[in-house]
TIDRENGU-870277 format. One record per atom (N, C-alpha, C): residue number from 1; residue in three letters; atom name; x, z negated, y negated. Coordinates in nm, 3 decimals. Layout:
<nodes>
+------+------+------+---------+---------+---------+
| resi | resn | name |      px |      pz |      py |
+------+------+------+---------+---------+---------+
|  NUM |  ALA |   CA |       X |       Z |       Y |
...
+------+------+------+---------+---------+---------+
</nodes>
This chain:
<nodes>
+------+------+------+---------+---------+---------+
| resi | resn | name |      px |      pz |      py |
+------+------+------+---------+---------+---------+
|    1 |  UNK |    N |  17.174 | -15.631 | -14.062 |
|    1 |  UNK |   CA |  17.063 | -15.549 | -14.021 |
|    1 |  UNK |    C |  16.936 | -15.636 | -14.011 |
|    2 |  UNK |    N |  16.808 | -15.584 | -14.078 |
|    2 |  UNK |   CA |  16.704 | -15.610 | -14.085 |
|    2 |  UNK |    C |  16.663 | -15.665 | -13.937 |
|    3 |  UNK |    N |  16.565 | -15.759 | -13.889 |
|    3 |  UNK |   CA |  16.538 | -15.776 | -13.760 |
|    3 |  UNK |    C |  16.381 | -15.712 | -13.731 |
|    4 |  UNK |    N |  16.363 | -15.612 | -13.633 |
|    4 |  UNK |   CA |  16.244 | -15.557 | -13.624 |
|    4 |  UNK |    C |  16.164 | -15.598 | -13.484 |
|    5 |  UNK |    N |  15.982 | -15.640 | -13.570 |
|    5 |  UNK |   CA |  15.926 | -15.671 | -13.489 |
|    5 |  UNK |    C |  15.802 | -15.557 | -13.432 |
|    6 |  UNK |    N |  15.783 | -15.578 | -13.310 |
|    6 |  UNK |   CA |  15.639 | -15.538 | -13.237 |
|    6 |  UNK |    C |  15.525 | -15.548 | -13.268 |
|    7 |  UNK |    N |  15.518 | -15.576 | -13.369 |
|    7 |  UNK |   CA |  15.376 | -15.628 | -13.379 |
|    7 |  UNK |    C |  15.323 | -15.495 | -13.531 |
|    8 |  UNK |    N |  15.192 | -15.524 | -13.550 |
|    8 |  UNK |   CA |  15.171 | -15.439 | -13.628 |
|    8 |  UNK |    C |  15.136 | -15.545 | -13.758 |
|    9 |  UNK |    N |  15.149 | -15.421 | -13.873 |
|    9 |  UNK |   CA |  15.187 | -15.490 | -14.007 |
|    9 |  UNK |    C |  15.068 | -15.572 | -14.046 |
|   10 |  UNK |    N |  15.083 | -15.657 | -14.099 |
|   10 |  UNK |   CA |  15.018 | -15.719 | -14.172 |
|   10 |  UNK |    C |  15.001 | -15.795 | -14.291 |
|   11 |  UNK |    N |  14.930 | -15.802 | -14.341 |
|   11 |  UNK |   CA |  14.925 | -15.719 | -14.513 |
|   11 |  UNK |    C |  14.835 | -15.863 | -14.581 |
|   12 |  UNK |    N |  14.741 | -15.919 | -14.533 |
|   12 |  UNK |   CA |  14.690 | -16.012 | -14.560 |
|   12 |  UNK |    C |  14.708 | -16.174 | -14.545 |
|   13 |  UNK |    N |  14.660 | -16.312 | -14.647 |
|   13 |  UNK |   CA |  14.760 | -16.406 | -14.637 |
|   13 |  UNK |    C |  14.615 | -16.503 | -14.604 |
|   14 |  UNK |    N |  14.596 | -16.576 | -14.555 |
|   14 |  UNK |   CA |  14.459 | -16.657 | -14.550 |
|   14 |  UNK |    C |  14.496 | -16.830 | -14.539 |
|   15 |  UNK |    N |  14.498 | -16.886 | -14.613 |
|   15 |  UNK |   CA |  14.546 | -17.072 | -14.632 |
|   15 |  UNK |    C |  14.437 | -17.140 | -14.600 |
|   16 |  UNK |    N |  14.443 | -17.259 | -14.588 |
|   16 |  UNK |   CA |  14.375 | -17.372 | -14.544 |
|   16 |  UNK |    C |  14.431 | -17.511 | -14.569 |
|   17 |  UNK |    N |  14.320 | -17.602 | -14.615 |
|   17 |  UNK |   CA |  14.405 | -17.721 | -14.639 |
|   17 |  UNK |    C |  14.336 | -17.769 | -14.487 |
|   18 |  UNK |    N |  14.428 | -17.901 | -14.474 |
|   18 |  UNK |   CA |  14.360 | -17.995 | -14.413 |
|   18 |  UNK |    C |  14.412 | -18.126 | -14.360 |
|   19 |  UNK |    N |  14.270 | -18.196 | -14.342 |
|   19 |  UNK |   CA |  14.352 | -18.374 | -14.345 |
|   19 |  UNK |    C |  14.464 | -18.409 | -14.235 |
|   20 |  UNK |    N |  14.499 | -18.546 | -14.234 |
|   20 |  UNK |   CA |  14.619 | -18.585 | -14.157 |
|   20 |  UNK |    C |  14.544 | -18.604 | -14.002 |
|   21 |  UNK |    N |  14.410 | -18.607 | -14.002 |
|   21 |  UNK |   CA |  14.377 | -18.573 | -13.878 |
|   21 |  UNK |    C |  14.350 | -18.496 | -13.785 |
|   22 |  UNK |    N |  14.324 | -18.370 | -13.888 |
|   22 |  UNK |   CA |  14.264 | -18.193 | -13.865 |
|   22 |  UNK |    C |  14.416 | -18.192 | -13.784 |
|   23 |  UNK |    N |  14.528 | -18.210 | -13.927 |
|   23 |  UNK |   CA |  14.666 | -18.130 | -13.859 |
|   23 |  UNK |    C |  14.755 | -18.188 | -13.712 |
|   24 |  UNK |    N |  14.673 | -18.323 | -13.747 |
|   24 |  UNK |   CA |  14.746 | -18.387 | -13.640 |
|   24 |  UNK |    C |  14.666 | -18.339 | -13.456 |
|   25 |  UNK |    N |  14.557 | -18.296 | -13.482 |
|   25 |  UNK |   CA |  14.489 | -18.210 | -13.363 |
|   25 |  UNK |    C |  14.517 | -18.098 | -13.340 |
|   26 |  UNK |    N |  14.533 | -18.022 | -13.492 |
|   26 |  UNK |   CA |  14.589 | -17.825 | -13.490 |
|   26 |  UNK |    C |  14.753 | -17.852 | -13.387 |
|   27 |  UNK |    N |  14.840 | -17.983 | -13.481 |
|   27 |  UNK |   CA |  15.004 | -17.916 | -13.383 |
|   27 |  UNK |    C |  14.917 | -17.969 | -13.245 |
|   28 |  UNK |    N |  14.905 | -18.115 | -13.205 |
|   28 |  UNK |   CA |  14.885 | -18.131 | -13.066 |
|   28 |  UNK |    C |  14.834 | -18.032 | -12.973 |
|   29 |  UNK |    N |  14.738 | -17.967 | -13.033 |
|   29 |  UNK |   CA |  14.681 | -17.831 | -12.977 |
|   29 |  UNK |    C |  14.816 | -17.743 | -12.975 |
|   30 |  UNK |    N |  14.906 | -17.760 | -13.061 |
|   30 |  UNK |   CA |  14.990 | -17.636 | -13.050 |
|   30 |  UNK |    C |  15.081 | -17.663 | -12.943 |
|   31 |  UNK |    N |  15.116 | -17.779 | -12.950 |
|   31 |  UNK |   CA |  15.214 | -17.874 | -12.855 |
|   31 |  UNK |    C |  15.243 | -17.770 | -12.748 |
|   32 |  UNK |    N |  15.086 | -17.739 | -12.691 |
|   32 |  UNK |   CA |  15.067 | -17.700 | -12.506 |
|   32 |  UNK |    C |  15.139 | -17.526 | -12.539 |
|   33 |  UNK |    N |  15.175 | -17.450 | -12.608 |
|   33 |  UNK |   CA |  15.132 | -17.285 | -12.608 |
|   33 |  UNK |    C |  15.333 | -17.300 | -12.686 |
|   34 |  UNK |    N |  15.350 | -17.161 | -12.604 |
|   34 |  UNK |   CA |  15.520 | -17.108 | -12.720 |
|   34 |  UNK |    C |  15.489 | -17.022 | -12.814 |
|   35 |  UNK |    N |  15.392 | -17.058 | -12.890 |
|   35 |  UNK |   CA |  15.326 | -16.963 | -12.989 |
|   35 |  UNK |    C |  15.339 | -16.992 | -13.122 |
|   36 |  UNK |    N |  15.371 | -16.941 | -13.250 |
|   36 |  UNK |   CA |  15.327 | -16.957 | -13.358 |
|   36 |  UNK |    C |  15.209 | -17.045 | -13.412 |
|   37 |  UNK |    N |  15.214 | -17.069 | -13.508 |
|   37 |  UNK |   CA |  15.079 | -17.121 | -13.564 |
|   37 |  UNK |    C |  14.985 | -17.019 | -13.616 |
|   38 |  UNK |    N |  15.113 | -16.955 | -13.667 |
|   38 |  UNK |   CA |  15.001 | -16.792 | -13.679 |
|   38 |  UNK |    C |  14.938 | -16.759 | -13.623 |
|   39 |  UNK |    N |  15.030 | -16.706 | -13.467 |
|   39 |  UNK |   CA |  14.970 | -16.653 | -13.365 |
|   39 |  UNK |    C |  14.846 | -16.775 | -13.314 |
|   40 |  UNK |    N |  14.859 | -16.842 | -13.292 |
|   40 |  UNK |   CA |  14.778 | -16.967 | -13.230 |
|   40 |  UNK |    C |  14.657 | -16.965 | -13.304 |
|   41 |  UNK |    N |  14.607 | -16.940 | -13.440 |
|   41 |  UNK |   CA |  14.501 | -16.884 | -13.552 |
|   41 |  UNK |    C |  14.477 | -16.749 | -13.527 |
|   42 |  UNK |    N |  14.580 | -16.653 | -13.485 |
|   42 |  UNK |   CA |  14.501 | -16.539 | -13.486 |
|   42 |  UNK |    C |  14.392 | -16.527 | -13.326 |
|   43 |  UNK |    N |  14.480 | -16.569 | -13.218 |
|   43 |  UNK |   CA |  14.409 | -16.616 | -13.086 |
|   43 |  UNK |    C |  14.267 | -16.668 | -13.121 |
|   44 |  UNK |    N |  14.248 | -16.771 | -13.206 |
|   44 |  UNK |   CA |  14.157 | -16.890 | -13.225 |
|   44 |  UNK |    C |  14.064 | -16.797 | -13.250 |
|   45 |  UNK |    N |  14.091 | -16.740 | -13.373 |
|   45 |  UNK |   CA |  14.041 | -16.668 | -13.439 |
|   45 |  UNK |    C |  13.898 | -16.536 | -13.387 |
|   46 |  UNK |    N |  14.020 | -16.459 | -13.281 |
|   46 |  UNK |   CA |  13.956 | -16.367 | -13.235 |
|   46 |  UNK |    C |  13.861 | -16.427 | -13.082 |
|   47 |  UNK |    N |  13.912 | -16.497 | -13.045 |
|   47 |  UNK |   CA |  13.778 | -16.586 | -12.897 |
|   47 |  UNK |    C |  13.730 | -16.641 | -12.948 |
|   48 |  UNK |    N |  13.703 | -16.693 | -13.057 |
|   48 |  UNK |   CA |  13.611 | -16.806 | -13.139 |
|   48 |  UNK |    C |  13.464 | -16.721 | -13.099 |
|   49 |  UNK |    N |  13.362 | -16.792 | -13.028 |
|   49 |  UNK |   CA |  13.186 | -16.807 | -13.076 |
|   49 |  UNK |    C |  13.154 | -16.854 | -13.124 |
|   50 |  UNK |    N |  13.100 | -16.803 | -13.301 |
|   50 |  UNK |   CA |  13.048 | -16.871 | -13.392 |
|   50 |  UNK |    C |  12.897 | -16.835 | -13.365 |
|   51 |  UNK |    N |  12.801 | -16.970 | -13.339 |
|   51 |  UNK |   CA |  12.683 | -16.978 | -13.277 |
|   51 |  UNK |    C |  12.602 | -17.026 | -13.429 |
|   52 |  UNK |    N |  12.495 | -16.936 | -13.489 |
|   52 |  UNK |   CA |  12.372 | -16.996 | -13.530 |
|   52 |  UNK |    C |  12.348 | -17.127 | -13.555 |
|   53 |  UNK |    N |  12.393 | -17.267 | -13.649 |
|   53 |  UNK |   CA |  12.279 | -17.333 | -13.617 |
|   53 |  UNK |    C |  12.206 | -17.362 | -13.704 |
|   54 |  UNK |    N |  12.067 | -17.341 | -13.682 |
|   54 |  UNK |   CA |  11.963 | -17.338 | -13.775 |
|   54 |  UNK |    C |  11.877 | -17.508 | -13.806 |
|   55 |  UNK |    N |  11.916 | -17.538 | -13.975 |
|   55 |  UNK |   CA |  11.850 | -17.666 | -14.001 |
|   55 |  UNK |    C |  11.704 | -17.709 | -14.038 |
|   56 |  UNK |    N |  11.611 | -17.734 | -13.968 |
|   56 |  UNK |   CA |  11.518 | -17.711 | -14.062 |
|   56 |  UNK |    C |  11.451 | -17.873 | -14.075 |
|   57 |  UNK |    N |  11.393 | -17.839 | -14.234 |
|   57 |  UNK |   CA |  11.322 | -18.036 | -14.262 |
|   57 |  UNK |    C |  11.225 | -17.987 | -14.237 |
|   58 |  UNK |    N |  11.138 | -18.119 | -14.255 |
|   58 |  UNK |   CA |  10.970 | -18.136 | -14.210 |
|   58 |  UNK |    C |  10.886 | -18.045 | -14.336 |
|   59 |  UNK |    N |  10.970 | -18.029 | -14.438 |
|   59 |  UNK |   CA |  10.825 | -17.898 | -14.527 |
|   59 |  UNK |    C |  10.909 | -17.802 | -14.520 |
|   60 |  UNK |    N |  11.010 | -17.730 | -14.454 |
|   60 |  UNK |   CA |  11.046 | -17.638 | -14.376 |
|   60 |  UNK |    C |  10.882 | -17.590 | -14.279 |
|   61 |  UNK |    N |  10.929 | -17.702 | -14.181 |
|   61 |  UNK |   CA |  10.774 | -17.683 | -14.083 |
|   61 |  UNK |    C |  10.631 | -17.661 | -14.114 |
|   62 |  UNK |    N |  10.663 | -17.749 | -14.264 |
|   62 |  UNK |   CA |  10.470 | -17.722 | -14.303 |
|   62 |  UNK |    C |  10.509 | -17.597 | -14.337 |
|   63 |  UNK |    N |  10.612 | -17.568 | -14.412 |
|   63 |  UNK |   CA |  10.583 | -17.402 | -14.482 |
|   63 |  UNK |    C |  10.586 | -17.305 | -14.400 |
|   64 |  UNK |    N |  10.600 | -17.335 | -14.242 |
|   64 |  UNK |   CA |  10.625 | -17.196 | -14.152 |
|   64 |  UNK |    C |  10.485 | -17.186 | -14.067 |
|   65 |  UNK |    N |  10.422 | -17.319 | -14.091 |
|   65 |  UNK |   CA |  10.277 | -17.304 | -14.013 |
|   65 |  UNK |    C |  10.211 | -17.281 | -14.116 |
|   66 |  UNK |    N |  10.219 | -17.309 | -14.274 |
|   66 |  UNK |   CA |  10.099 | -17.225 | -14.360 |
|   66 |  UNK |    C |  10.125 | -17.070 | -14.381 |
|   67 |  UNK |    N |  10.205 | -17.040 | -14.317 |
|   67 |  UNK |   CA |  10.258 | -16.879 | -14.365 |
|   67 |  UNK |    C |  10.225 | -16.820 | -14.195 |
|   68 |  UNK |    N |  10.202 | -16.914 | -14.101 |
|   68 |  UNK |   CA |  10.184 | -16.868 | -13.959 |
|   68 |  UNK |    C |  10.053 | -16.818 | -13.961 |
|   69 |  UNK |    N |   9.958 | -16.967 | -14.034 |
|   69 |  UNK |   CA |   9.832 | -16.942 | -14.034 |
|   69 |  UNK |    C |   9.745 | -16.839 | -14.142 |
|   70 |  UNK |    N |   9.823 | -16.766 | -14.252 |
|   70 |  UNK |   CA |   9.859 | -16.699 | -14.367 |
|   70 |  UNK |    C |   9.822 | -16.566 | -14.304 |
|   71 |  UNK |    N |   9.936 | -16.532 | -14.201 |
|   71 |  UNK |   CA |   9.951 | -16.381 | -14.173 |
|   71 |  UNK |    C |   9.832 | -16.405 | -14.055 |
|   72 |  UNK |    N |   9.786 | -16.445 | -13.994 |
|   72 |  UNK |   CA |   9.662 | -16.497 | -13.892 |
|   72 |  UNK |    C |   9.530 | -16.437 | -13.962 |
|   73 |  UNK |    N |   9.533 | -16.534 | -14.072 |
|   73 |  UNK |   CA |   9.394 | -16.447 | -14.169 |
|   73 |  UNK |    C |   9.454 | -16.293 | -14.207 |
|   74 |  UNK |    N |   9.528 | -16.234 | -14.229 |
|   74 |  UNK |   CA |   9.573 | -16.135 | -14.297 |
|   74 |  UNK |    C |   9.501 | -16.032 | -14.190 |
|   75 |  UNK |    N |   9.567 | -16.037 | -14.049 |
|   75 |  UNK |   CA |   9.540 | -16.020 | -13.962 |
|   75 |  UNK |    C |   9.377 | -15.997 | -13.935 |
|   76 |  UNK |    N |   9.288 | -16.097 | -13.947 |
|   76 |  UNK |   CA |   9.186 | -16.132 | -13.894 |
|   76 |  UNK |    C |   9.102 | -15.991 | -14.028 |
|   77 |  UNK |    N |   9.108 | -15.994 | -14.149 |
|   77 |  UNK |   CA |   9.048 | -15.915 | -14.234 |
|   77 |  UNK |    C |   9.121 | -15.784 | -14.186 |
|   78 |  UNK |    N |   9.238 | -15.736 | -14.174 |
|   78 |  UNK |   CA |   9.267 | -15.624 | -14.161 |
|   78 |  UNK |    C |   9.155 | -15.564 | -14.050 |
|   79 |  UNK |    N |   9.125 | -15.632 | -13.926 |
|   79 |  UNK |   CA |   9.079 | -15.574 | -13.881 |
|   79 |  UNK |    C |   8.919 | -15.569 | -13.878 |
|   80 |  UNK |    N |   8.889 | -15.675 | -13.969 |
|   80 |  UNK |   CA |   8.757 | -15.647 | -14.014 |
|   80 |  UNK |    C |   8.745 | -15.499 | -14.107 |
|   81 |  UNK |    N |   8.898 | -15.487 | -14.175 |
|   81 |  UNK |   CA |   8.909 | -15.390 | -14.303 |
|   81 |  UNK |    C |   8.853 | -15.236 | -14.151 |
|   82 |  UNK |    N |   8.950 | -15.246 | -14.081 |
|   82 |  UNK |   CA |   8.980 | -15.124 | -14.000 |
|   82 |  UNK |    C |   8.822 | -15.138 | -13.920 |
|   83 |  UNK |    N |   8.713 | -15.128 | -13.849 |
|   83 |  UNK |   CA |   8.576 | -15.185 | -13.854 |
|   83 |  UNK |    C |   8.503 | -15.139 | -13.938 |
|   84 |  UNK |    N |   8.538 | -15.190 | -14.065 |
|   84 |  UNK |   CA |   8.445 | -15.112 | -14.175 |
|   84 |  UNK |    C |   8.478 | -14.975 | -14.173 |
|   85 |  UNK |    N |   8.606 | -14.918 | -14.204 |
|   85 |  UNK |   CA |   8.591 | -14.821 | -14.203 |
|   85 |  UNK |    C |   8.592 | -14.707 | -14.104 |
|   86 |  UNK |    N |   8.620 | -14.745 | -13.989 |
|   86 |  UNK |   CA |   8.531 | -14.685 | -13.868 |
|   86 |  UNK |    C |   8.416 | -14.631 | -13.888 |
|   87 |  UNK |    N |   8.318 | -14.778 | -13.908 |
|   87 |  UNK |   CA |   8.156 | -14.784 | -13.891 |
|   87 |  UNK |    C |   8.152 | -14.584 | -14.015 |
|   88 |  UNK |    N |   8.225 | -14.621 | -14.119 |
|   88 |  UNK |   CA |   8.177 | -14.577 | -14.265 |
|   88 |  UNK |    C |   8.224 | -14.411 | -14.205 |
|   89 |  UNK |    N |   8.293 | -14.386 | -14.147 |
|   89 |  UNK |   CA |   8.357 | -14.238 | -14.115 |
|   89 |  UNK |    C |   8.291 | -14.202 | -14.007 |
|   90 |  UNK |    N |   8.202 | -14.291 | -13.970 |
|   90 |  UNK |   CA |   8.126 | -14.209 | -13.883 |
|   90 |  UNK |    C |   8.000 | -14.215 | -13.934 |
|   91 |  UNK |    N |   7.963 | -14.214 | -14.042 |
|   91 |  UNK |   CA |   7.823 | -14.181 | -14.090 |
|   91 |  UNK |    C |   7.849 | -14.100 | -14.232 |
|   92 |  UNK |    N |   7.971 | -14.039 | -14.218 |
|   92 |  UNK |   CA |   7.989 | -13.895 | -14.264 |
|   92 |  UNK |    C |   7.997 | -13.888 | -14.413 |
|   93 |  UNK |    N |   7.942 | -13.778 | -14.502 |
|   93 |  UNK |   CA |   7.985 | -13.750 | -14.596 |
|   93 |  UNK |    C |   7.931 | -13.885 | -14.729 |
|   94 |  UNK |    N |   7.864 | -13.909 | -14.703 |
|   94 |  UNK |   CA |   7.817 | -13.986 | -14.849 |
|   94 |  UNK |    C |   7.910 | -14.081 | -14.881 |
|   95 |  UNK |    N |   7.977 | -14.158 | -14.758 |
|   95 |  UNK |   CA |   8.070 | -14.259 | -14.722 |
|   95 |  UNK |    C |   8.213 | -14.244 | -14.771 |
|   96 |  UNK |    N |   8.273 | -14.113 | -14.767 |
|   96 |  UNK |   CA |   8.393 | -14.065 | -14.735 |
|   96 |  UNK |    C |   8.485 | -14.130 | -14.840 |
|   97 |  UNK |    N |   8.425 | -14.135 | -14.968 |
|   97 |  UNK |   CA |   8.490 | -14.229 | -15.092 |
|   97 |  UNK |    C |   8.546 | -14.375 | -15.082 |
|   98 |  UNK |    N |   8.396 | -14.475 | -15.027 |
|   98 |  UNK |   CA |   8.425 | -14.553 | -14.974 |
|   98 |  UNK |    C |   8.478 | -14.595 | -14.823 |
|   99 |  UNK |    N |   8.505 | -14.492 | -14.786 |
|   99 |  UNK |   CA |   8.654 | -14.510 | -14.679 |
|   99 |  UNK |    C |   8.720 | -14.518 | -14.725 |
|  100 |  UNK |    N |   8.758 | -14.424 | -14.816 |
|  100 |  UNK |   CA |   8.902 | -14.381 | -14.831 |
|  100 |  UNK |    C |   8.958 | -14.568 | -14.905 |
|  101 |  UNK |    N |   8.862 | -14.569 | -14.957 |
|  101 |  UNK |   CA |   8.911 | -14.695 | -15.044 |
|  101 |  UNK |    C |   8.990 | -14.829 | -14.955 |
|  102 |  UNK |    N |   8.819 | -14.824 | -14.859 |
|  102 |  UNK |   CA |   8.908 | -14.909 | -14.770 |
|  102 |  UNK |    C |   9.025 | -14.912 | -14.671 |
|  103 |  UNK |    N |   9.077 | -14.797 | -14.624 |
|  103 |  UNK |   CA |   9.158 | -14.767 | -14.603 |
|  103 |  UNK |    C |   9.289 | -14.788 | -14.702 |
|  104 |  UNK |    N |   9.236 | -14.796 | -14.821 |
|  104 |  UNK |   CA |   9.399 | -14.826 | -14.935 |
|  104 |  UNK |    C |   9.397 | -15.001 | -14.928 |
|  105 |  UNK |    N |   9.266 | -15.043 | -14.937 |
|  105 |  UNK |   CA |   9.247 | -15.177 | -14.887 |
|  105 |  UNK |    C |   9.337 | -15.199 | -14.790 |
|  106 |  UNK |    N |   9.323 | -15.138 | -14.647 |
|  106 |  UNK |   CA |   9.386 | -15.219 | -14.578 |
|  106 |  UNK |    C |   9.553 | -15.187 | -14.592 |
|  107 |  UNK |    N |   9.599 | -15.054 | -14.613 |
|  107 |  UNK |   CA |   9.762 | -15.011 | -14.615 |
|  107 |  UNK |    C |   9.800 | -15.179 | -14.722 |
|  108 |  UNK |    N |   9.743 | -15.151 | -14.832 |
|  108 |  UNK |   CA |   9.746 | -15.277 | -14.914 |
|  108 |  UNK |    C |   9.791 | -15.464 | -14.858 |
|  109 |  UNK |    N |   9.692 | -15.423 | -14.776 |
|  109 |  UNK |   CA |   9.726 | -15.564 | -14.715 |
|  109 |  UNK |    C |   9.815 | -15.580 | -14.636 |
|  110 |  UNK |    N |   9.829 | -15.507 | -14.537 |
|  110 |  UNK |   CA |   9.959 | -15.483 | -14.473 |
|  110 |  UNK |    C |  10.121 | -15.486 | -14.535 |
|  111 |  UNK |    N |  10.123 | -15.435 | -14.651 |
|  111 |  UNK |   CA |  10.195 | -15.440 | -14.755 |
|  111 |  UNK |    C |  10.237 | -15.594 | -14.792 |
|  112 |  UNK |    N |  10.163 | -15.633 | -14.819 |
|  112 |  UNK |   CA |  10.093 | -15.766 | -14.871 |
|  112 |  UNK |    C |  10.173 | -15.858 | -14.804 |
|  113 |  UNK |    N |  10.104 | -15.825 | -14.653 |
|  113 |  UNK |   CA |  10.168 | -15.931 | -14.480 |
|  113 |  UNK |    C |  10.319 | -15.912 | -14.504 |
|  114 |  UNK |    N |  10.383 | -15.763 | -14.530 |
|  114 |  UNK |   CA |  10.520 | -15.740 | -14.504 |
|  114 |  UNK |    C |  10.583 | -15.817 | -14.610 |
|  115 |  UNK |    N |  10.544 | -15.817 | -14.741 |
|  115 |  UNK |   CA |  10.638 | -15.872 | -14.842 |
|  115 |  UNK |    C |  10.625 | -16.090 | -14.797 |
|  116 |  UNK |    N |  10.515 | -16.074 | -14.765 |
|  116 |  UNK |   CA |  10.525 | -16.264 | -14.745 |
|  116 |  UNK |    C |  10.596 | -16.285 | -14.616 |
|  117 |  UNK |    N |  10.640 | -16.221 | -14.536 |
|  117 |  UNK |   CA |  10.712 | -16.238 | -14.404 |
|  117 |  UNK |    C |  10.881 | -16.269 | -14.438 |
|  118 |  UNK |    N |  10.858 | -16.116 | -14.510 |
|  118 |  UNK |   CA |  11.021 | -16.097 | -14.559 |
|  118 |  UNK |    C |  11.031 | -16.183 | -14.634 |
|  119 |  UNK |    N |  10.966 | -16.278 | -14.755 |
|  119 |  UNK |   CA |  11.053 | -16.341 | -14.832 |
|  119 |  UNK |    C |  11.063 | -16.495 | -14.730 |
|  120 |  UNK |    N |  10.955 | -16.488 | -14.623 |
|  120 |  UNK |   CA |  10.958 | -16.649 | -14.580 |
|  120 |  UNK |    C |  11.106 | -16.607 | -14.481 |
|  121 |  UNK |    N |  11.116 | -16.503 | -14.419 |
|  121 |  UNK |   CA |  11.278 | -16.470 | -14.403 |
|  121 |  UNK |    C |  11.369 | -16.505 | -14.428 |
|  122 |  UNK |    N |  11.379 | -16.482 | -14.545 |
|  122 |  UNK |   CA |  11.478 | -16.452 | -14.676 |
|  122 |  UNK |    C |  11.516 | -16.623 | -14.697 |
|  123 |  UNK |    N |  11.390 | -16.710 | -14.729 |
|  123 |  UNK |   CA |  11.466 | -16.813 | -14.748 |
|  123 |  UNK |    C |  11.462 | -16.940 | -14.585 |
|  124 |  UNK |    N |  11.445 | -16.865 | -14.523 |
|  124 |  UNK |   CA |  11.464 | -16.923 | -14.369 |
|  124 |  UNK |    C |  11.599 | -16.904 | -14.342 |
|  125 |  UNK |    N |  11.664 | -16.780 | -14.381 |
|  125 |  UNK |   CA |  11.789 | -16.733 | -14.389 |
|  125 |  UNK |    C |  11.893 | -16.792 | -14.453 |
|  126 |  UNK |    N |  11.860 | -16.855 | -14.534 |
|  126 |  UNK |   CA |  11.957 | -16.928 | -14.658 |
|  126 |  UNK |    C |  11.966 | -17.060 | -14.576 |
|  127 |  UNK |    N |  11.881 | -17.100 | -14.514 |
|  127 |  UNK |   CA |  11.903 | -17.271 | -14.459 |
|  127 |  UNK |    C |  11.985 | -17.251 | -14.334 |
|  128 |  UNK |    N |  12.012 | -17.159 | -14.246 |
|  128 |  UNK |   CA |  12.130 | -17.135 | -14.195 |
|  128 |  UNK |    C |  12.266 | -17.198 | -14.166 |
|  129 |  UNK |    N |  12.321 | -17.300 | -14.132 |
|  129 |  UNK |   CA |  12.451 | -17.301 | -14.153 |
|  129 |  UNK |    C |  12.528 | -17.237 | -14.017 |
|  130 |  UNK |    N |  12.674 | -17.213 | -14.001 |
|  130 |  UNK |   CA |  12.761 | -17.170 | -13.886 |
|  130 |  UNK |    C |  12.814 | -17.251 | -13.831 |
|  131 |  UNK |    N |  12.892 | -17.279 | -13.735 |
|  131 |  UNK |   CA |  12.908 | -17.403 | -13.606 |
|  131 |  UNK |    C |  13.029 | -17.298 | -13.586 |
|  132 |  UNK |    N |  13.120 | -17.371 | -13.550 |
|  132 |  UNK |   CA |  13.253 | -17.305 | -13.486 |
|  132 |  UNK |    C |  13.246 | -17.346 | -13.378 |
+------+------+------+---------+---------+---------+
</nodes>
């Protein structure tokens, strides 16, 4: 007769190499517990806090203060943009064209701010590594 266990099925196989020093810390660690190695990985596994840690070099830094000082000006015209066309919508019809414009002016720039944020993101994101 087959021997039946408690536990629920599992279907997936996940390997690992590792040196004569890794393994020689994984059993000693196992030494203390009446557990599997399985089980002792799946434990690990599920209490593990994998924490963020973020690397950054020195033109990392220049590139996050020219893109700081980047969206700063972006900033600084938008609201010169938004100003102008205040002043222009309130002196009524002759204007109304050149609002409208500046107004695509500024959606524009804003646009503009969002795509250089997201890509300095994007590769801020990639320098990333994980910490067990």
């Amino acid at each position: 007769m087959a021997k039946r266990y408690n536990t629920p099925h599992r279907s997936h196989v996940v390997k690992t190499r590792m040196t004569e020093e890794e393994y020689a810390d994984f059993t000693g660690r196992l030494e203390h517990y009446d557990i599997s190695q399985a089980e002792f990985i799946r434990q690990a596994i599920t209490r593990a806090t994998i924490r963020p840690v973020v690397t950054i070099s020195p033109v990392n830094d220049e590139l996050l203060a020219a893109v700081g000082k980047l969206t700063a000006e972006y900033g600084k015209i938008g609201g010169n943009l938004n100003q102008i066309a205040r002043a222009l919508n309130e002196y009524g019809t002759p204007y109304n064209a050149l609002s409208g414009e500046v107004r695509a002016a500024i959606a524009d720039l804003a646009a503009l701010k969002f795509e250089v944020l997201r890509k300095v993101g994007d590769a801020v994101g990639n320098i990333q590594t994980y910490q067990l």
